[in-house]
C-alpha positions in Angstrom: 28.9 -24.1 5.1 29.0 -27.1 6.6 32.1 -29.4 7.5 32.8 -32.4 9.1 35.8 -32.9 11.3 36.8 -36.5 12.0 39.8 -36.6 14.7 39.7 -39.0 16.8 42.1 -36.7 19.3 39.1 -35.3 21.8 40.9 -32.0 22.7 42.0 -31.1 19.2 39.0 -32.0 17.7 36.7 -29.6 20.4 39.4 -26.6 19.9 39.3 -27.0 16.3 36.1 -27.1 16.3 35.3 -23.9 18.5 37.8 -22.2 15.6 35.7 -23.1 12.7 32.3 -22.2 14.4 34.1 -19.0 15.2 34.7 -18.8 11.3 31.3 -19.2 10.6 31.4 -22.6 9.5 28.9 -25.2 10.6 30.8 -28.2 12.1 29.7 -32.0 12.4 32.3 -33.9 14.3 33.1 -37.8 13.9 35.8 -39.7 16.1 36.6 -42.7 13.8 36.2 -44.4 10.2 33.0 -46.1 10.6 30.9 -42.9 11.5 32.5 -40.8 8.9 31.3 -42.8 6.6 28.0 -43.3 7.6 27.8 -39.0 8.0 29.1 -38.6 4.0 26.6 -41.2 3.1 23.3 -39.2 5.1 24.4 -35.6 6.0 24.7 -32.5 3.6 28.0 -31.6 3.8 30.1 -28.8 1.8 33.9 -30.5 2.8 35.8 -32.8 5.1 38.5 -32.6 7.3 40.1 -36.3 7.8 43.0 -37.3 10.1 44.7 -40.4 8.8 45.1 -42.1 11.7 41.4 -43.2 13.0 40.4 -46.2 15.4 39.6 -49.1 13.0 40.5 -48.0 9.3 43.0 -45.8 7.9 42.0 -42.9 6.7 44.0 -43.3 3.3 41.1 -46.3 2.8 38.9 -44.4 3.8 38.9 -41.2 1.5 39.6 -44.2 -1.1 36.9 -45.7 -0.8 34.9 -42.6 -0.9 36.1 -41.7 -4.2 35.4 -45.0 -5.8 32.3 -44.8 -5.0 31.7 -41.5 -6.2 32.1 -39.3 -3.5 33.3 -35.4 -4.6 33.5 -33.6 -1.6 36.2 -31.6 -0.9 38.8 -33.3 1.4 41.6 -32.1 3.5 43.8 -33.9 5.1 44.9 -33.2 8.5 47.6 -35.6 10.2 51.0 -35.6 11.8 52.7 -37.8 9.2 54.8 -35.3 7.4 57.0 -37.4 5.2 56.5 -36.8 1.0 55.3 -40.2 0.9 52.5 -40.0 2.8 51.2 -36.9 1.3 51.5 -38.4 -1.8 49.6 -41.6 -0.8 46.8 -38.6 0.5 46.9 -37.1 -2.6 46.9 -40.0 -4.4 43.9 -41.8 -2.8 41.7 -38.6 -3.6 42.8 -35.6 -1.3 42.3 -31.6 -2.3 44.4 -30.4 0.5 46.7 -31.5 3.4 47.5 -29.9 6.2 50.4 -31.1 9.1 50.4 -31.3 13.0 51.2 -29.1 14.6 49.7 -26.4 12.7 47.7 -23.4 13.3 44.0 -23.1 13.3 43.8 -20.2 11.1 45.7 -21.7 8.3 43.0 -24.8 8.3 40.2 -22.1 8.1 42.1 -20.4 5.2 42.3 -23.7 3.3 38.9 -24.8 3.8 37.6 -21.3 2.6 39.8 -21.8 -0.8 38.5 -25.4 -1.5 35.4 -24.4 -1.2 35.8 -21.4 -3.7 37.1 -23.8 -6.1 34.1 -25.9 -5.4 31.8 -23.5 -6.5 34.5 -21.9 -9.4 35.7 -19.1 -7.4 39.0 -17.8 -7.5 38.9 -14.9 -4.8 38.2 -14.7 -1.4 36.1 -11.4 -2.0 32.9 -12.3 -3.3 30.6 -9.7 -5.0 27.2 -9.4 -6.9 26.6 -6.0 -8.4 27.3 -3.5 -5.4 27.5 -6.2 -2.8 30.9 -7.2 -1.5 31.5 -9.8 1.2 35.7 -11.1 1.9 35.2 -14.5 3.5 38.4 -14.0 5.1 37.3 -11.2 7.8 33.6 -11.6 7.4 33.4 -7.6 6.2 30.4 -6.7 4.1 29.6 -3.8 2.4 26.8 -2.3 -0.1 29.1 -0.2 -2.5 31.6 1.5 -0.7 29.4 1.7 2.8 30.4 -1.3 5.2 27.3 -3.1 6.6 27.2 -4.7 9.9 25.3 -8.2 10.0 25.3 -10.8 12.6 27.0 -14.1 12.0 23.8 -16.0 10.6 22.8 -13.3 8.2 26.7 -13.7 7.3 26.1 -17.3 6.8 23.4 -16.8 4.5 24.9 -13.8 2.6 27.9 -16.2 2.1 26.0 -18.8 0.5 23.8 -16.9 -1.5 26.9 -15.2 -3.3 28.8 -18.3 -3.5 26.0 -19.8 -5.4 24.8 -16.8 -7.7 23.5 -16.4 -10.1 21.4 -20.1 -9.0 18.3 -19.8 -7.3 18.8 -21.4 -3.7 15.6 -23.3 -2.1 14.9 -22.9 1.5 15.6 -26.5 2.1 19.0 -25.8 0.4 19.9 -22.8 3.0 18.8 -24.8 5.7 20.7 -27.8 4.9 23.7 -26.1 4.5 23.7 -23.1 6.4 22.5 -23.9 9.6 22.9 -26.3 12.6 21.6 -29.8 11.8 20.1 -29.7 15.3 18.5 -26.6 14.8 17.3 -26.2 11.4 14.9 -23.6 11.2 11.0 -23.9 9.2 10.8 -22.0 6.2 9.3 -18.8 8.3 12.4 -18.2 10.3 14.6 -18.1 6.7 11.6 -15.6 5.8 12.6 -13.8 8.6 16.1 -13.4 8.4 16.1 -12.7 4.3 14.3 -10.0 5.3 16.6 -8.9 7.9 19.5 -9.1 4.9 17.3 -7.2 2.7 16.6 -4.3 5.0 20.2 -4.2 5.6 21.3 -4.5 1.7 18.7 -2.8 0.2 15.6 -4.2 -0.8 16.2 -5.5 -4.4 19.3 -7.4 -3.4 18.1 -10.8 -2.7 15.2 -11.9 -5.1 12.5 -14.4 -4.2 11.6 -16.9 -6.8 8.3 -18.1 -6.0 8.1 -21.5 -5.7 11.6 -22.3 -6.0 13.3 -20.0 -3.1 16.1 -17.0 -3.7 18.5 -15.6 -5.6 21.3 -13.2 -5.5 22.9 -10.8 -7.9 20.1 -10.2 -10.5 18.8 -7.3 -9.2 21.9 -6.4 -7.4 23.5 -6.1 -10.8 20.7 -3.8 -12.5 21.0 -1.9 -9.6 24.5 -1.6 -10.0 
C-alpha cells in the first residue's frame, strides 16, 4: 500500500518513514503544502499522513481543500496540537484519523492498517479467502492451519490481492500500488513473483484473468 507522509520535521519524517517501510508500506514523502498537493493530484496513493503545521499553508486548508474538490483518500492527522479544538477543526475539515506528538510509531502503523480496512470494507485485521489467512498486523501467512513463509514483496502482493477480493486486480493496478514508484517493475517481473505466491500457496490460489490481470479467493474458496 502506498502512503504519503508530509512532515516537514526532516528527522521525524526519515524515522517514520523507515517504520512504515518496515511495515510493509510503500512511503512517498512531502515536506510542505504545495508538494502534497501536487502528489494527491498525480500519484496513486492508498492514504495520507498530514502534519498540520507545514511551511506555507496550514494543513487544516489543506485537507479542506482536498475534500472540496473531491479528494477521498484516507487522511490521518499527525501534529502536536493536542487541544479538543483542534482535533475537531481536523475532523471537521475532512480527517479519518488523528494521531498526537509524541506518539509511538507502532500506533501510527496500527491506525493506518485500520483506515485502510475500512477503505476497502474490512473490519478485521486477519484477512482470509478460502484457506488462506494473512493478519496484517504481524505479517503471518498461512494455507489452512500450516504457516507459510514469504518475503516482504510477495507479502505486499498477497496483502493487496486479499484486500481487494473477490475484484480482479490488473498488473498496472499491483504495480501502482504495491511497489516503489521508482522501481515499478514490467508486467514479467509481477509474472514472476505471482508465481512465486502460487508455488507457495498452492497453485489454484491466485487466478489469472486473461486480459484483465488476477484474482484471489475464487478458487481458493472451491478449494476450501
Amino acid at each position: 500500500m502506498r502512503v504519503l507522509l508530509v512532515e516537514d520535521d526532516a528527522a521525524l519524517a526519515v524515522a517514520l518513514a523507515d517504520t512504515l517501510a518496515r511495515a510493509g508500506f510503500v512511503v512517498l514523502q512531502a515536506r510542505d503544502a504545495a508538494s502534497a498537493d501536487e502528489m494527491v493530484q498525480v500519484e496513486t496513493l492508498d492514504v495520507v499522513i498530514l502534519d498540520l503545521g507545514l511551511p506555507g499553508r496550514d494543513g487544516i486548508s489543506l485537507l479542506t481543500a482536498w475534500r472540496q474538490a473531491g479528494v477521498t483518500l484516507p487522511v490521518l492527522i499527525l501534529t502536536a496540537r493536542g487541544r479538543w479544538a483542534d482535533k475537531a477543526a481536523g475532523f471537521s475539515a475532512g480527517a479519518d484519523d488523528y494521531v498526537t506528538k509524541p506518539f509511538e510509531p507502532g500506533e501510527v502503523v496500527f491506525r493506518l492498517r485500520a483506515l485502510i480496512r475500512r477503505t476497502f470494507g474490512l473490519s478485521r485485521p486477519v484477512l482470509t479467502a478460502g484457506r488462506i489467512s494473512l493478519d496484517t498486523n504481524s505479517g503471518a501467512a498461512s494455507v489452512g492451519c500450516v504457516p507459510v513463509n514469504l518475503t516482504a514483496q510477495e507479502l505486499r502482493l498477497l496483502e493487496y490481492l486479499l484486500h481487494a477480493a473477490p475484484r480482479v486486480v490488473s498488473r498496472s493496478e499491483l504495480a501502482e500500488h504495491v511497489y516503489d514508484r521508482d522501481r515499478e517493475p514490467d508486467s514479467n517481473v509481477i509474472d514472476v513473483q505471482i508465481g512465486r505466491l502460487r508455488r507457495k500457496l498452492g497453485a489454484q490460489t491466485i487466478e489469472t484473468v486473461r486480459g484483465l490481470g488476477y484474482r484471489i479467493g475464487k478458487a481458493s474458496e472451491d478449494d476450501a
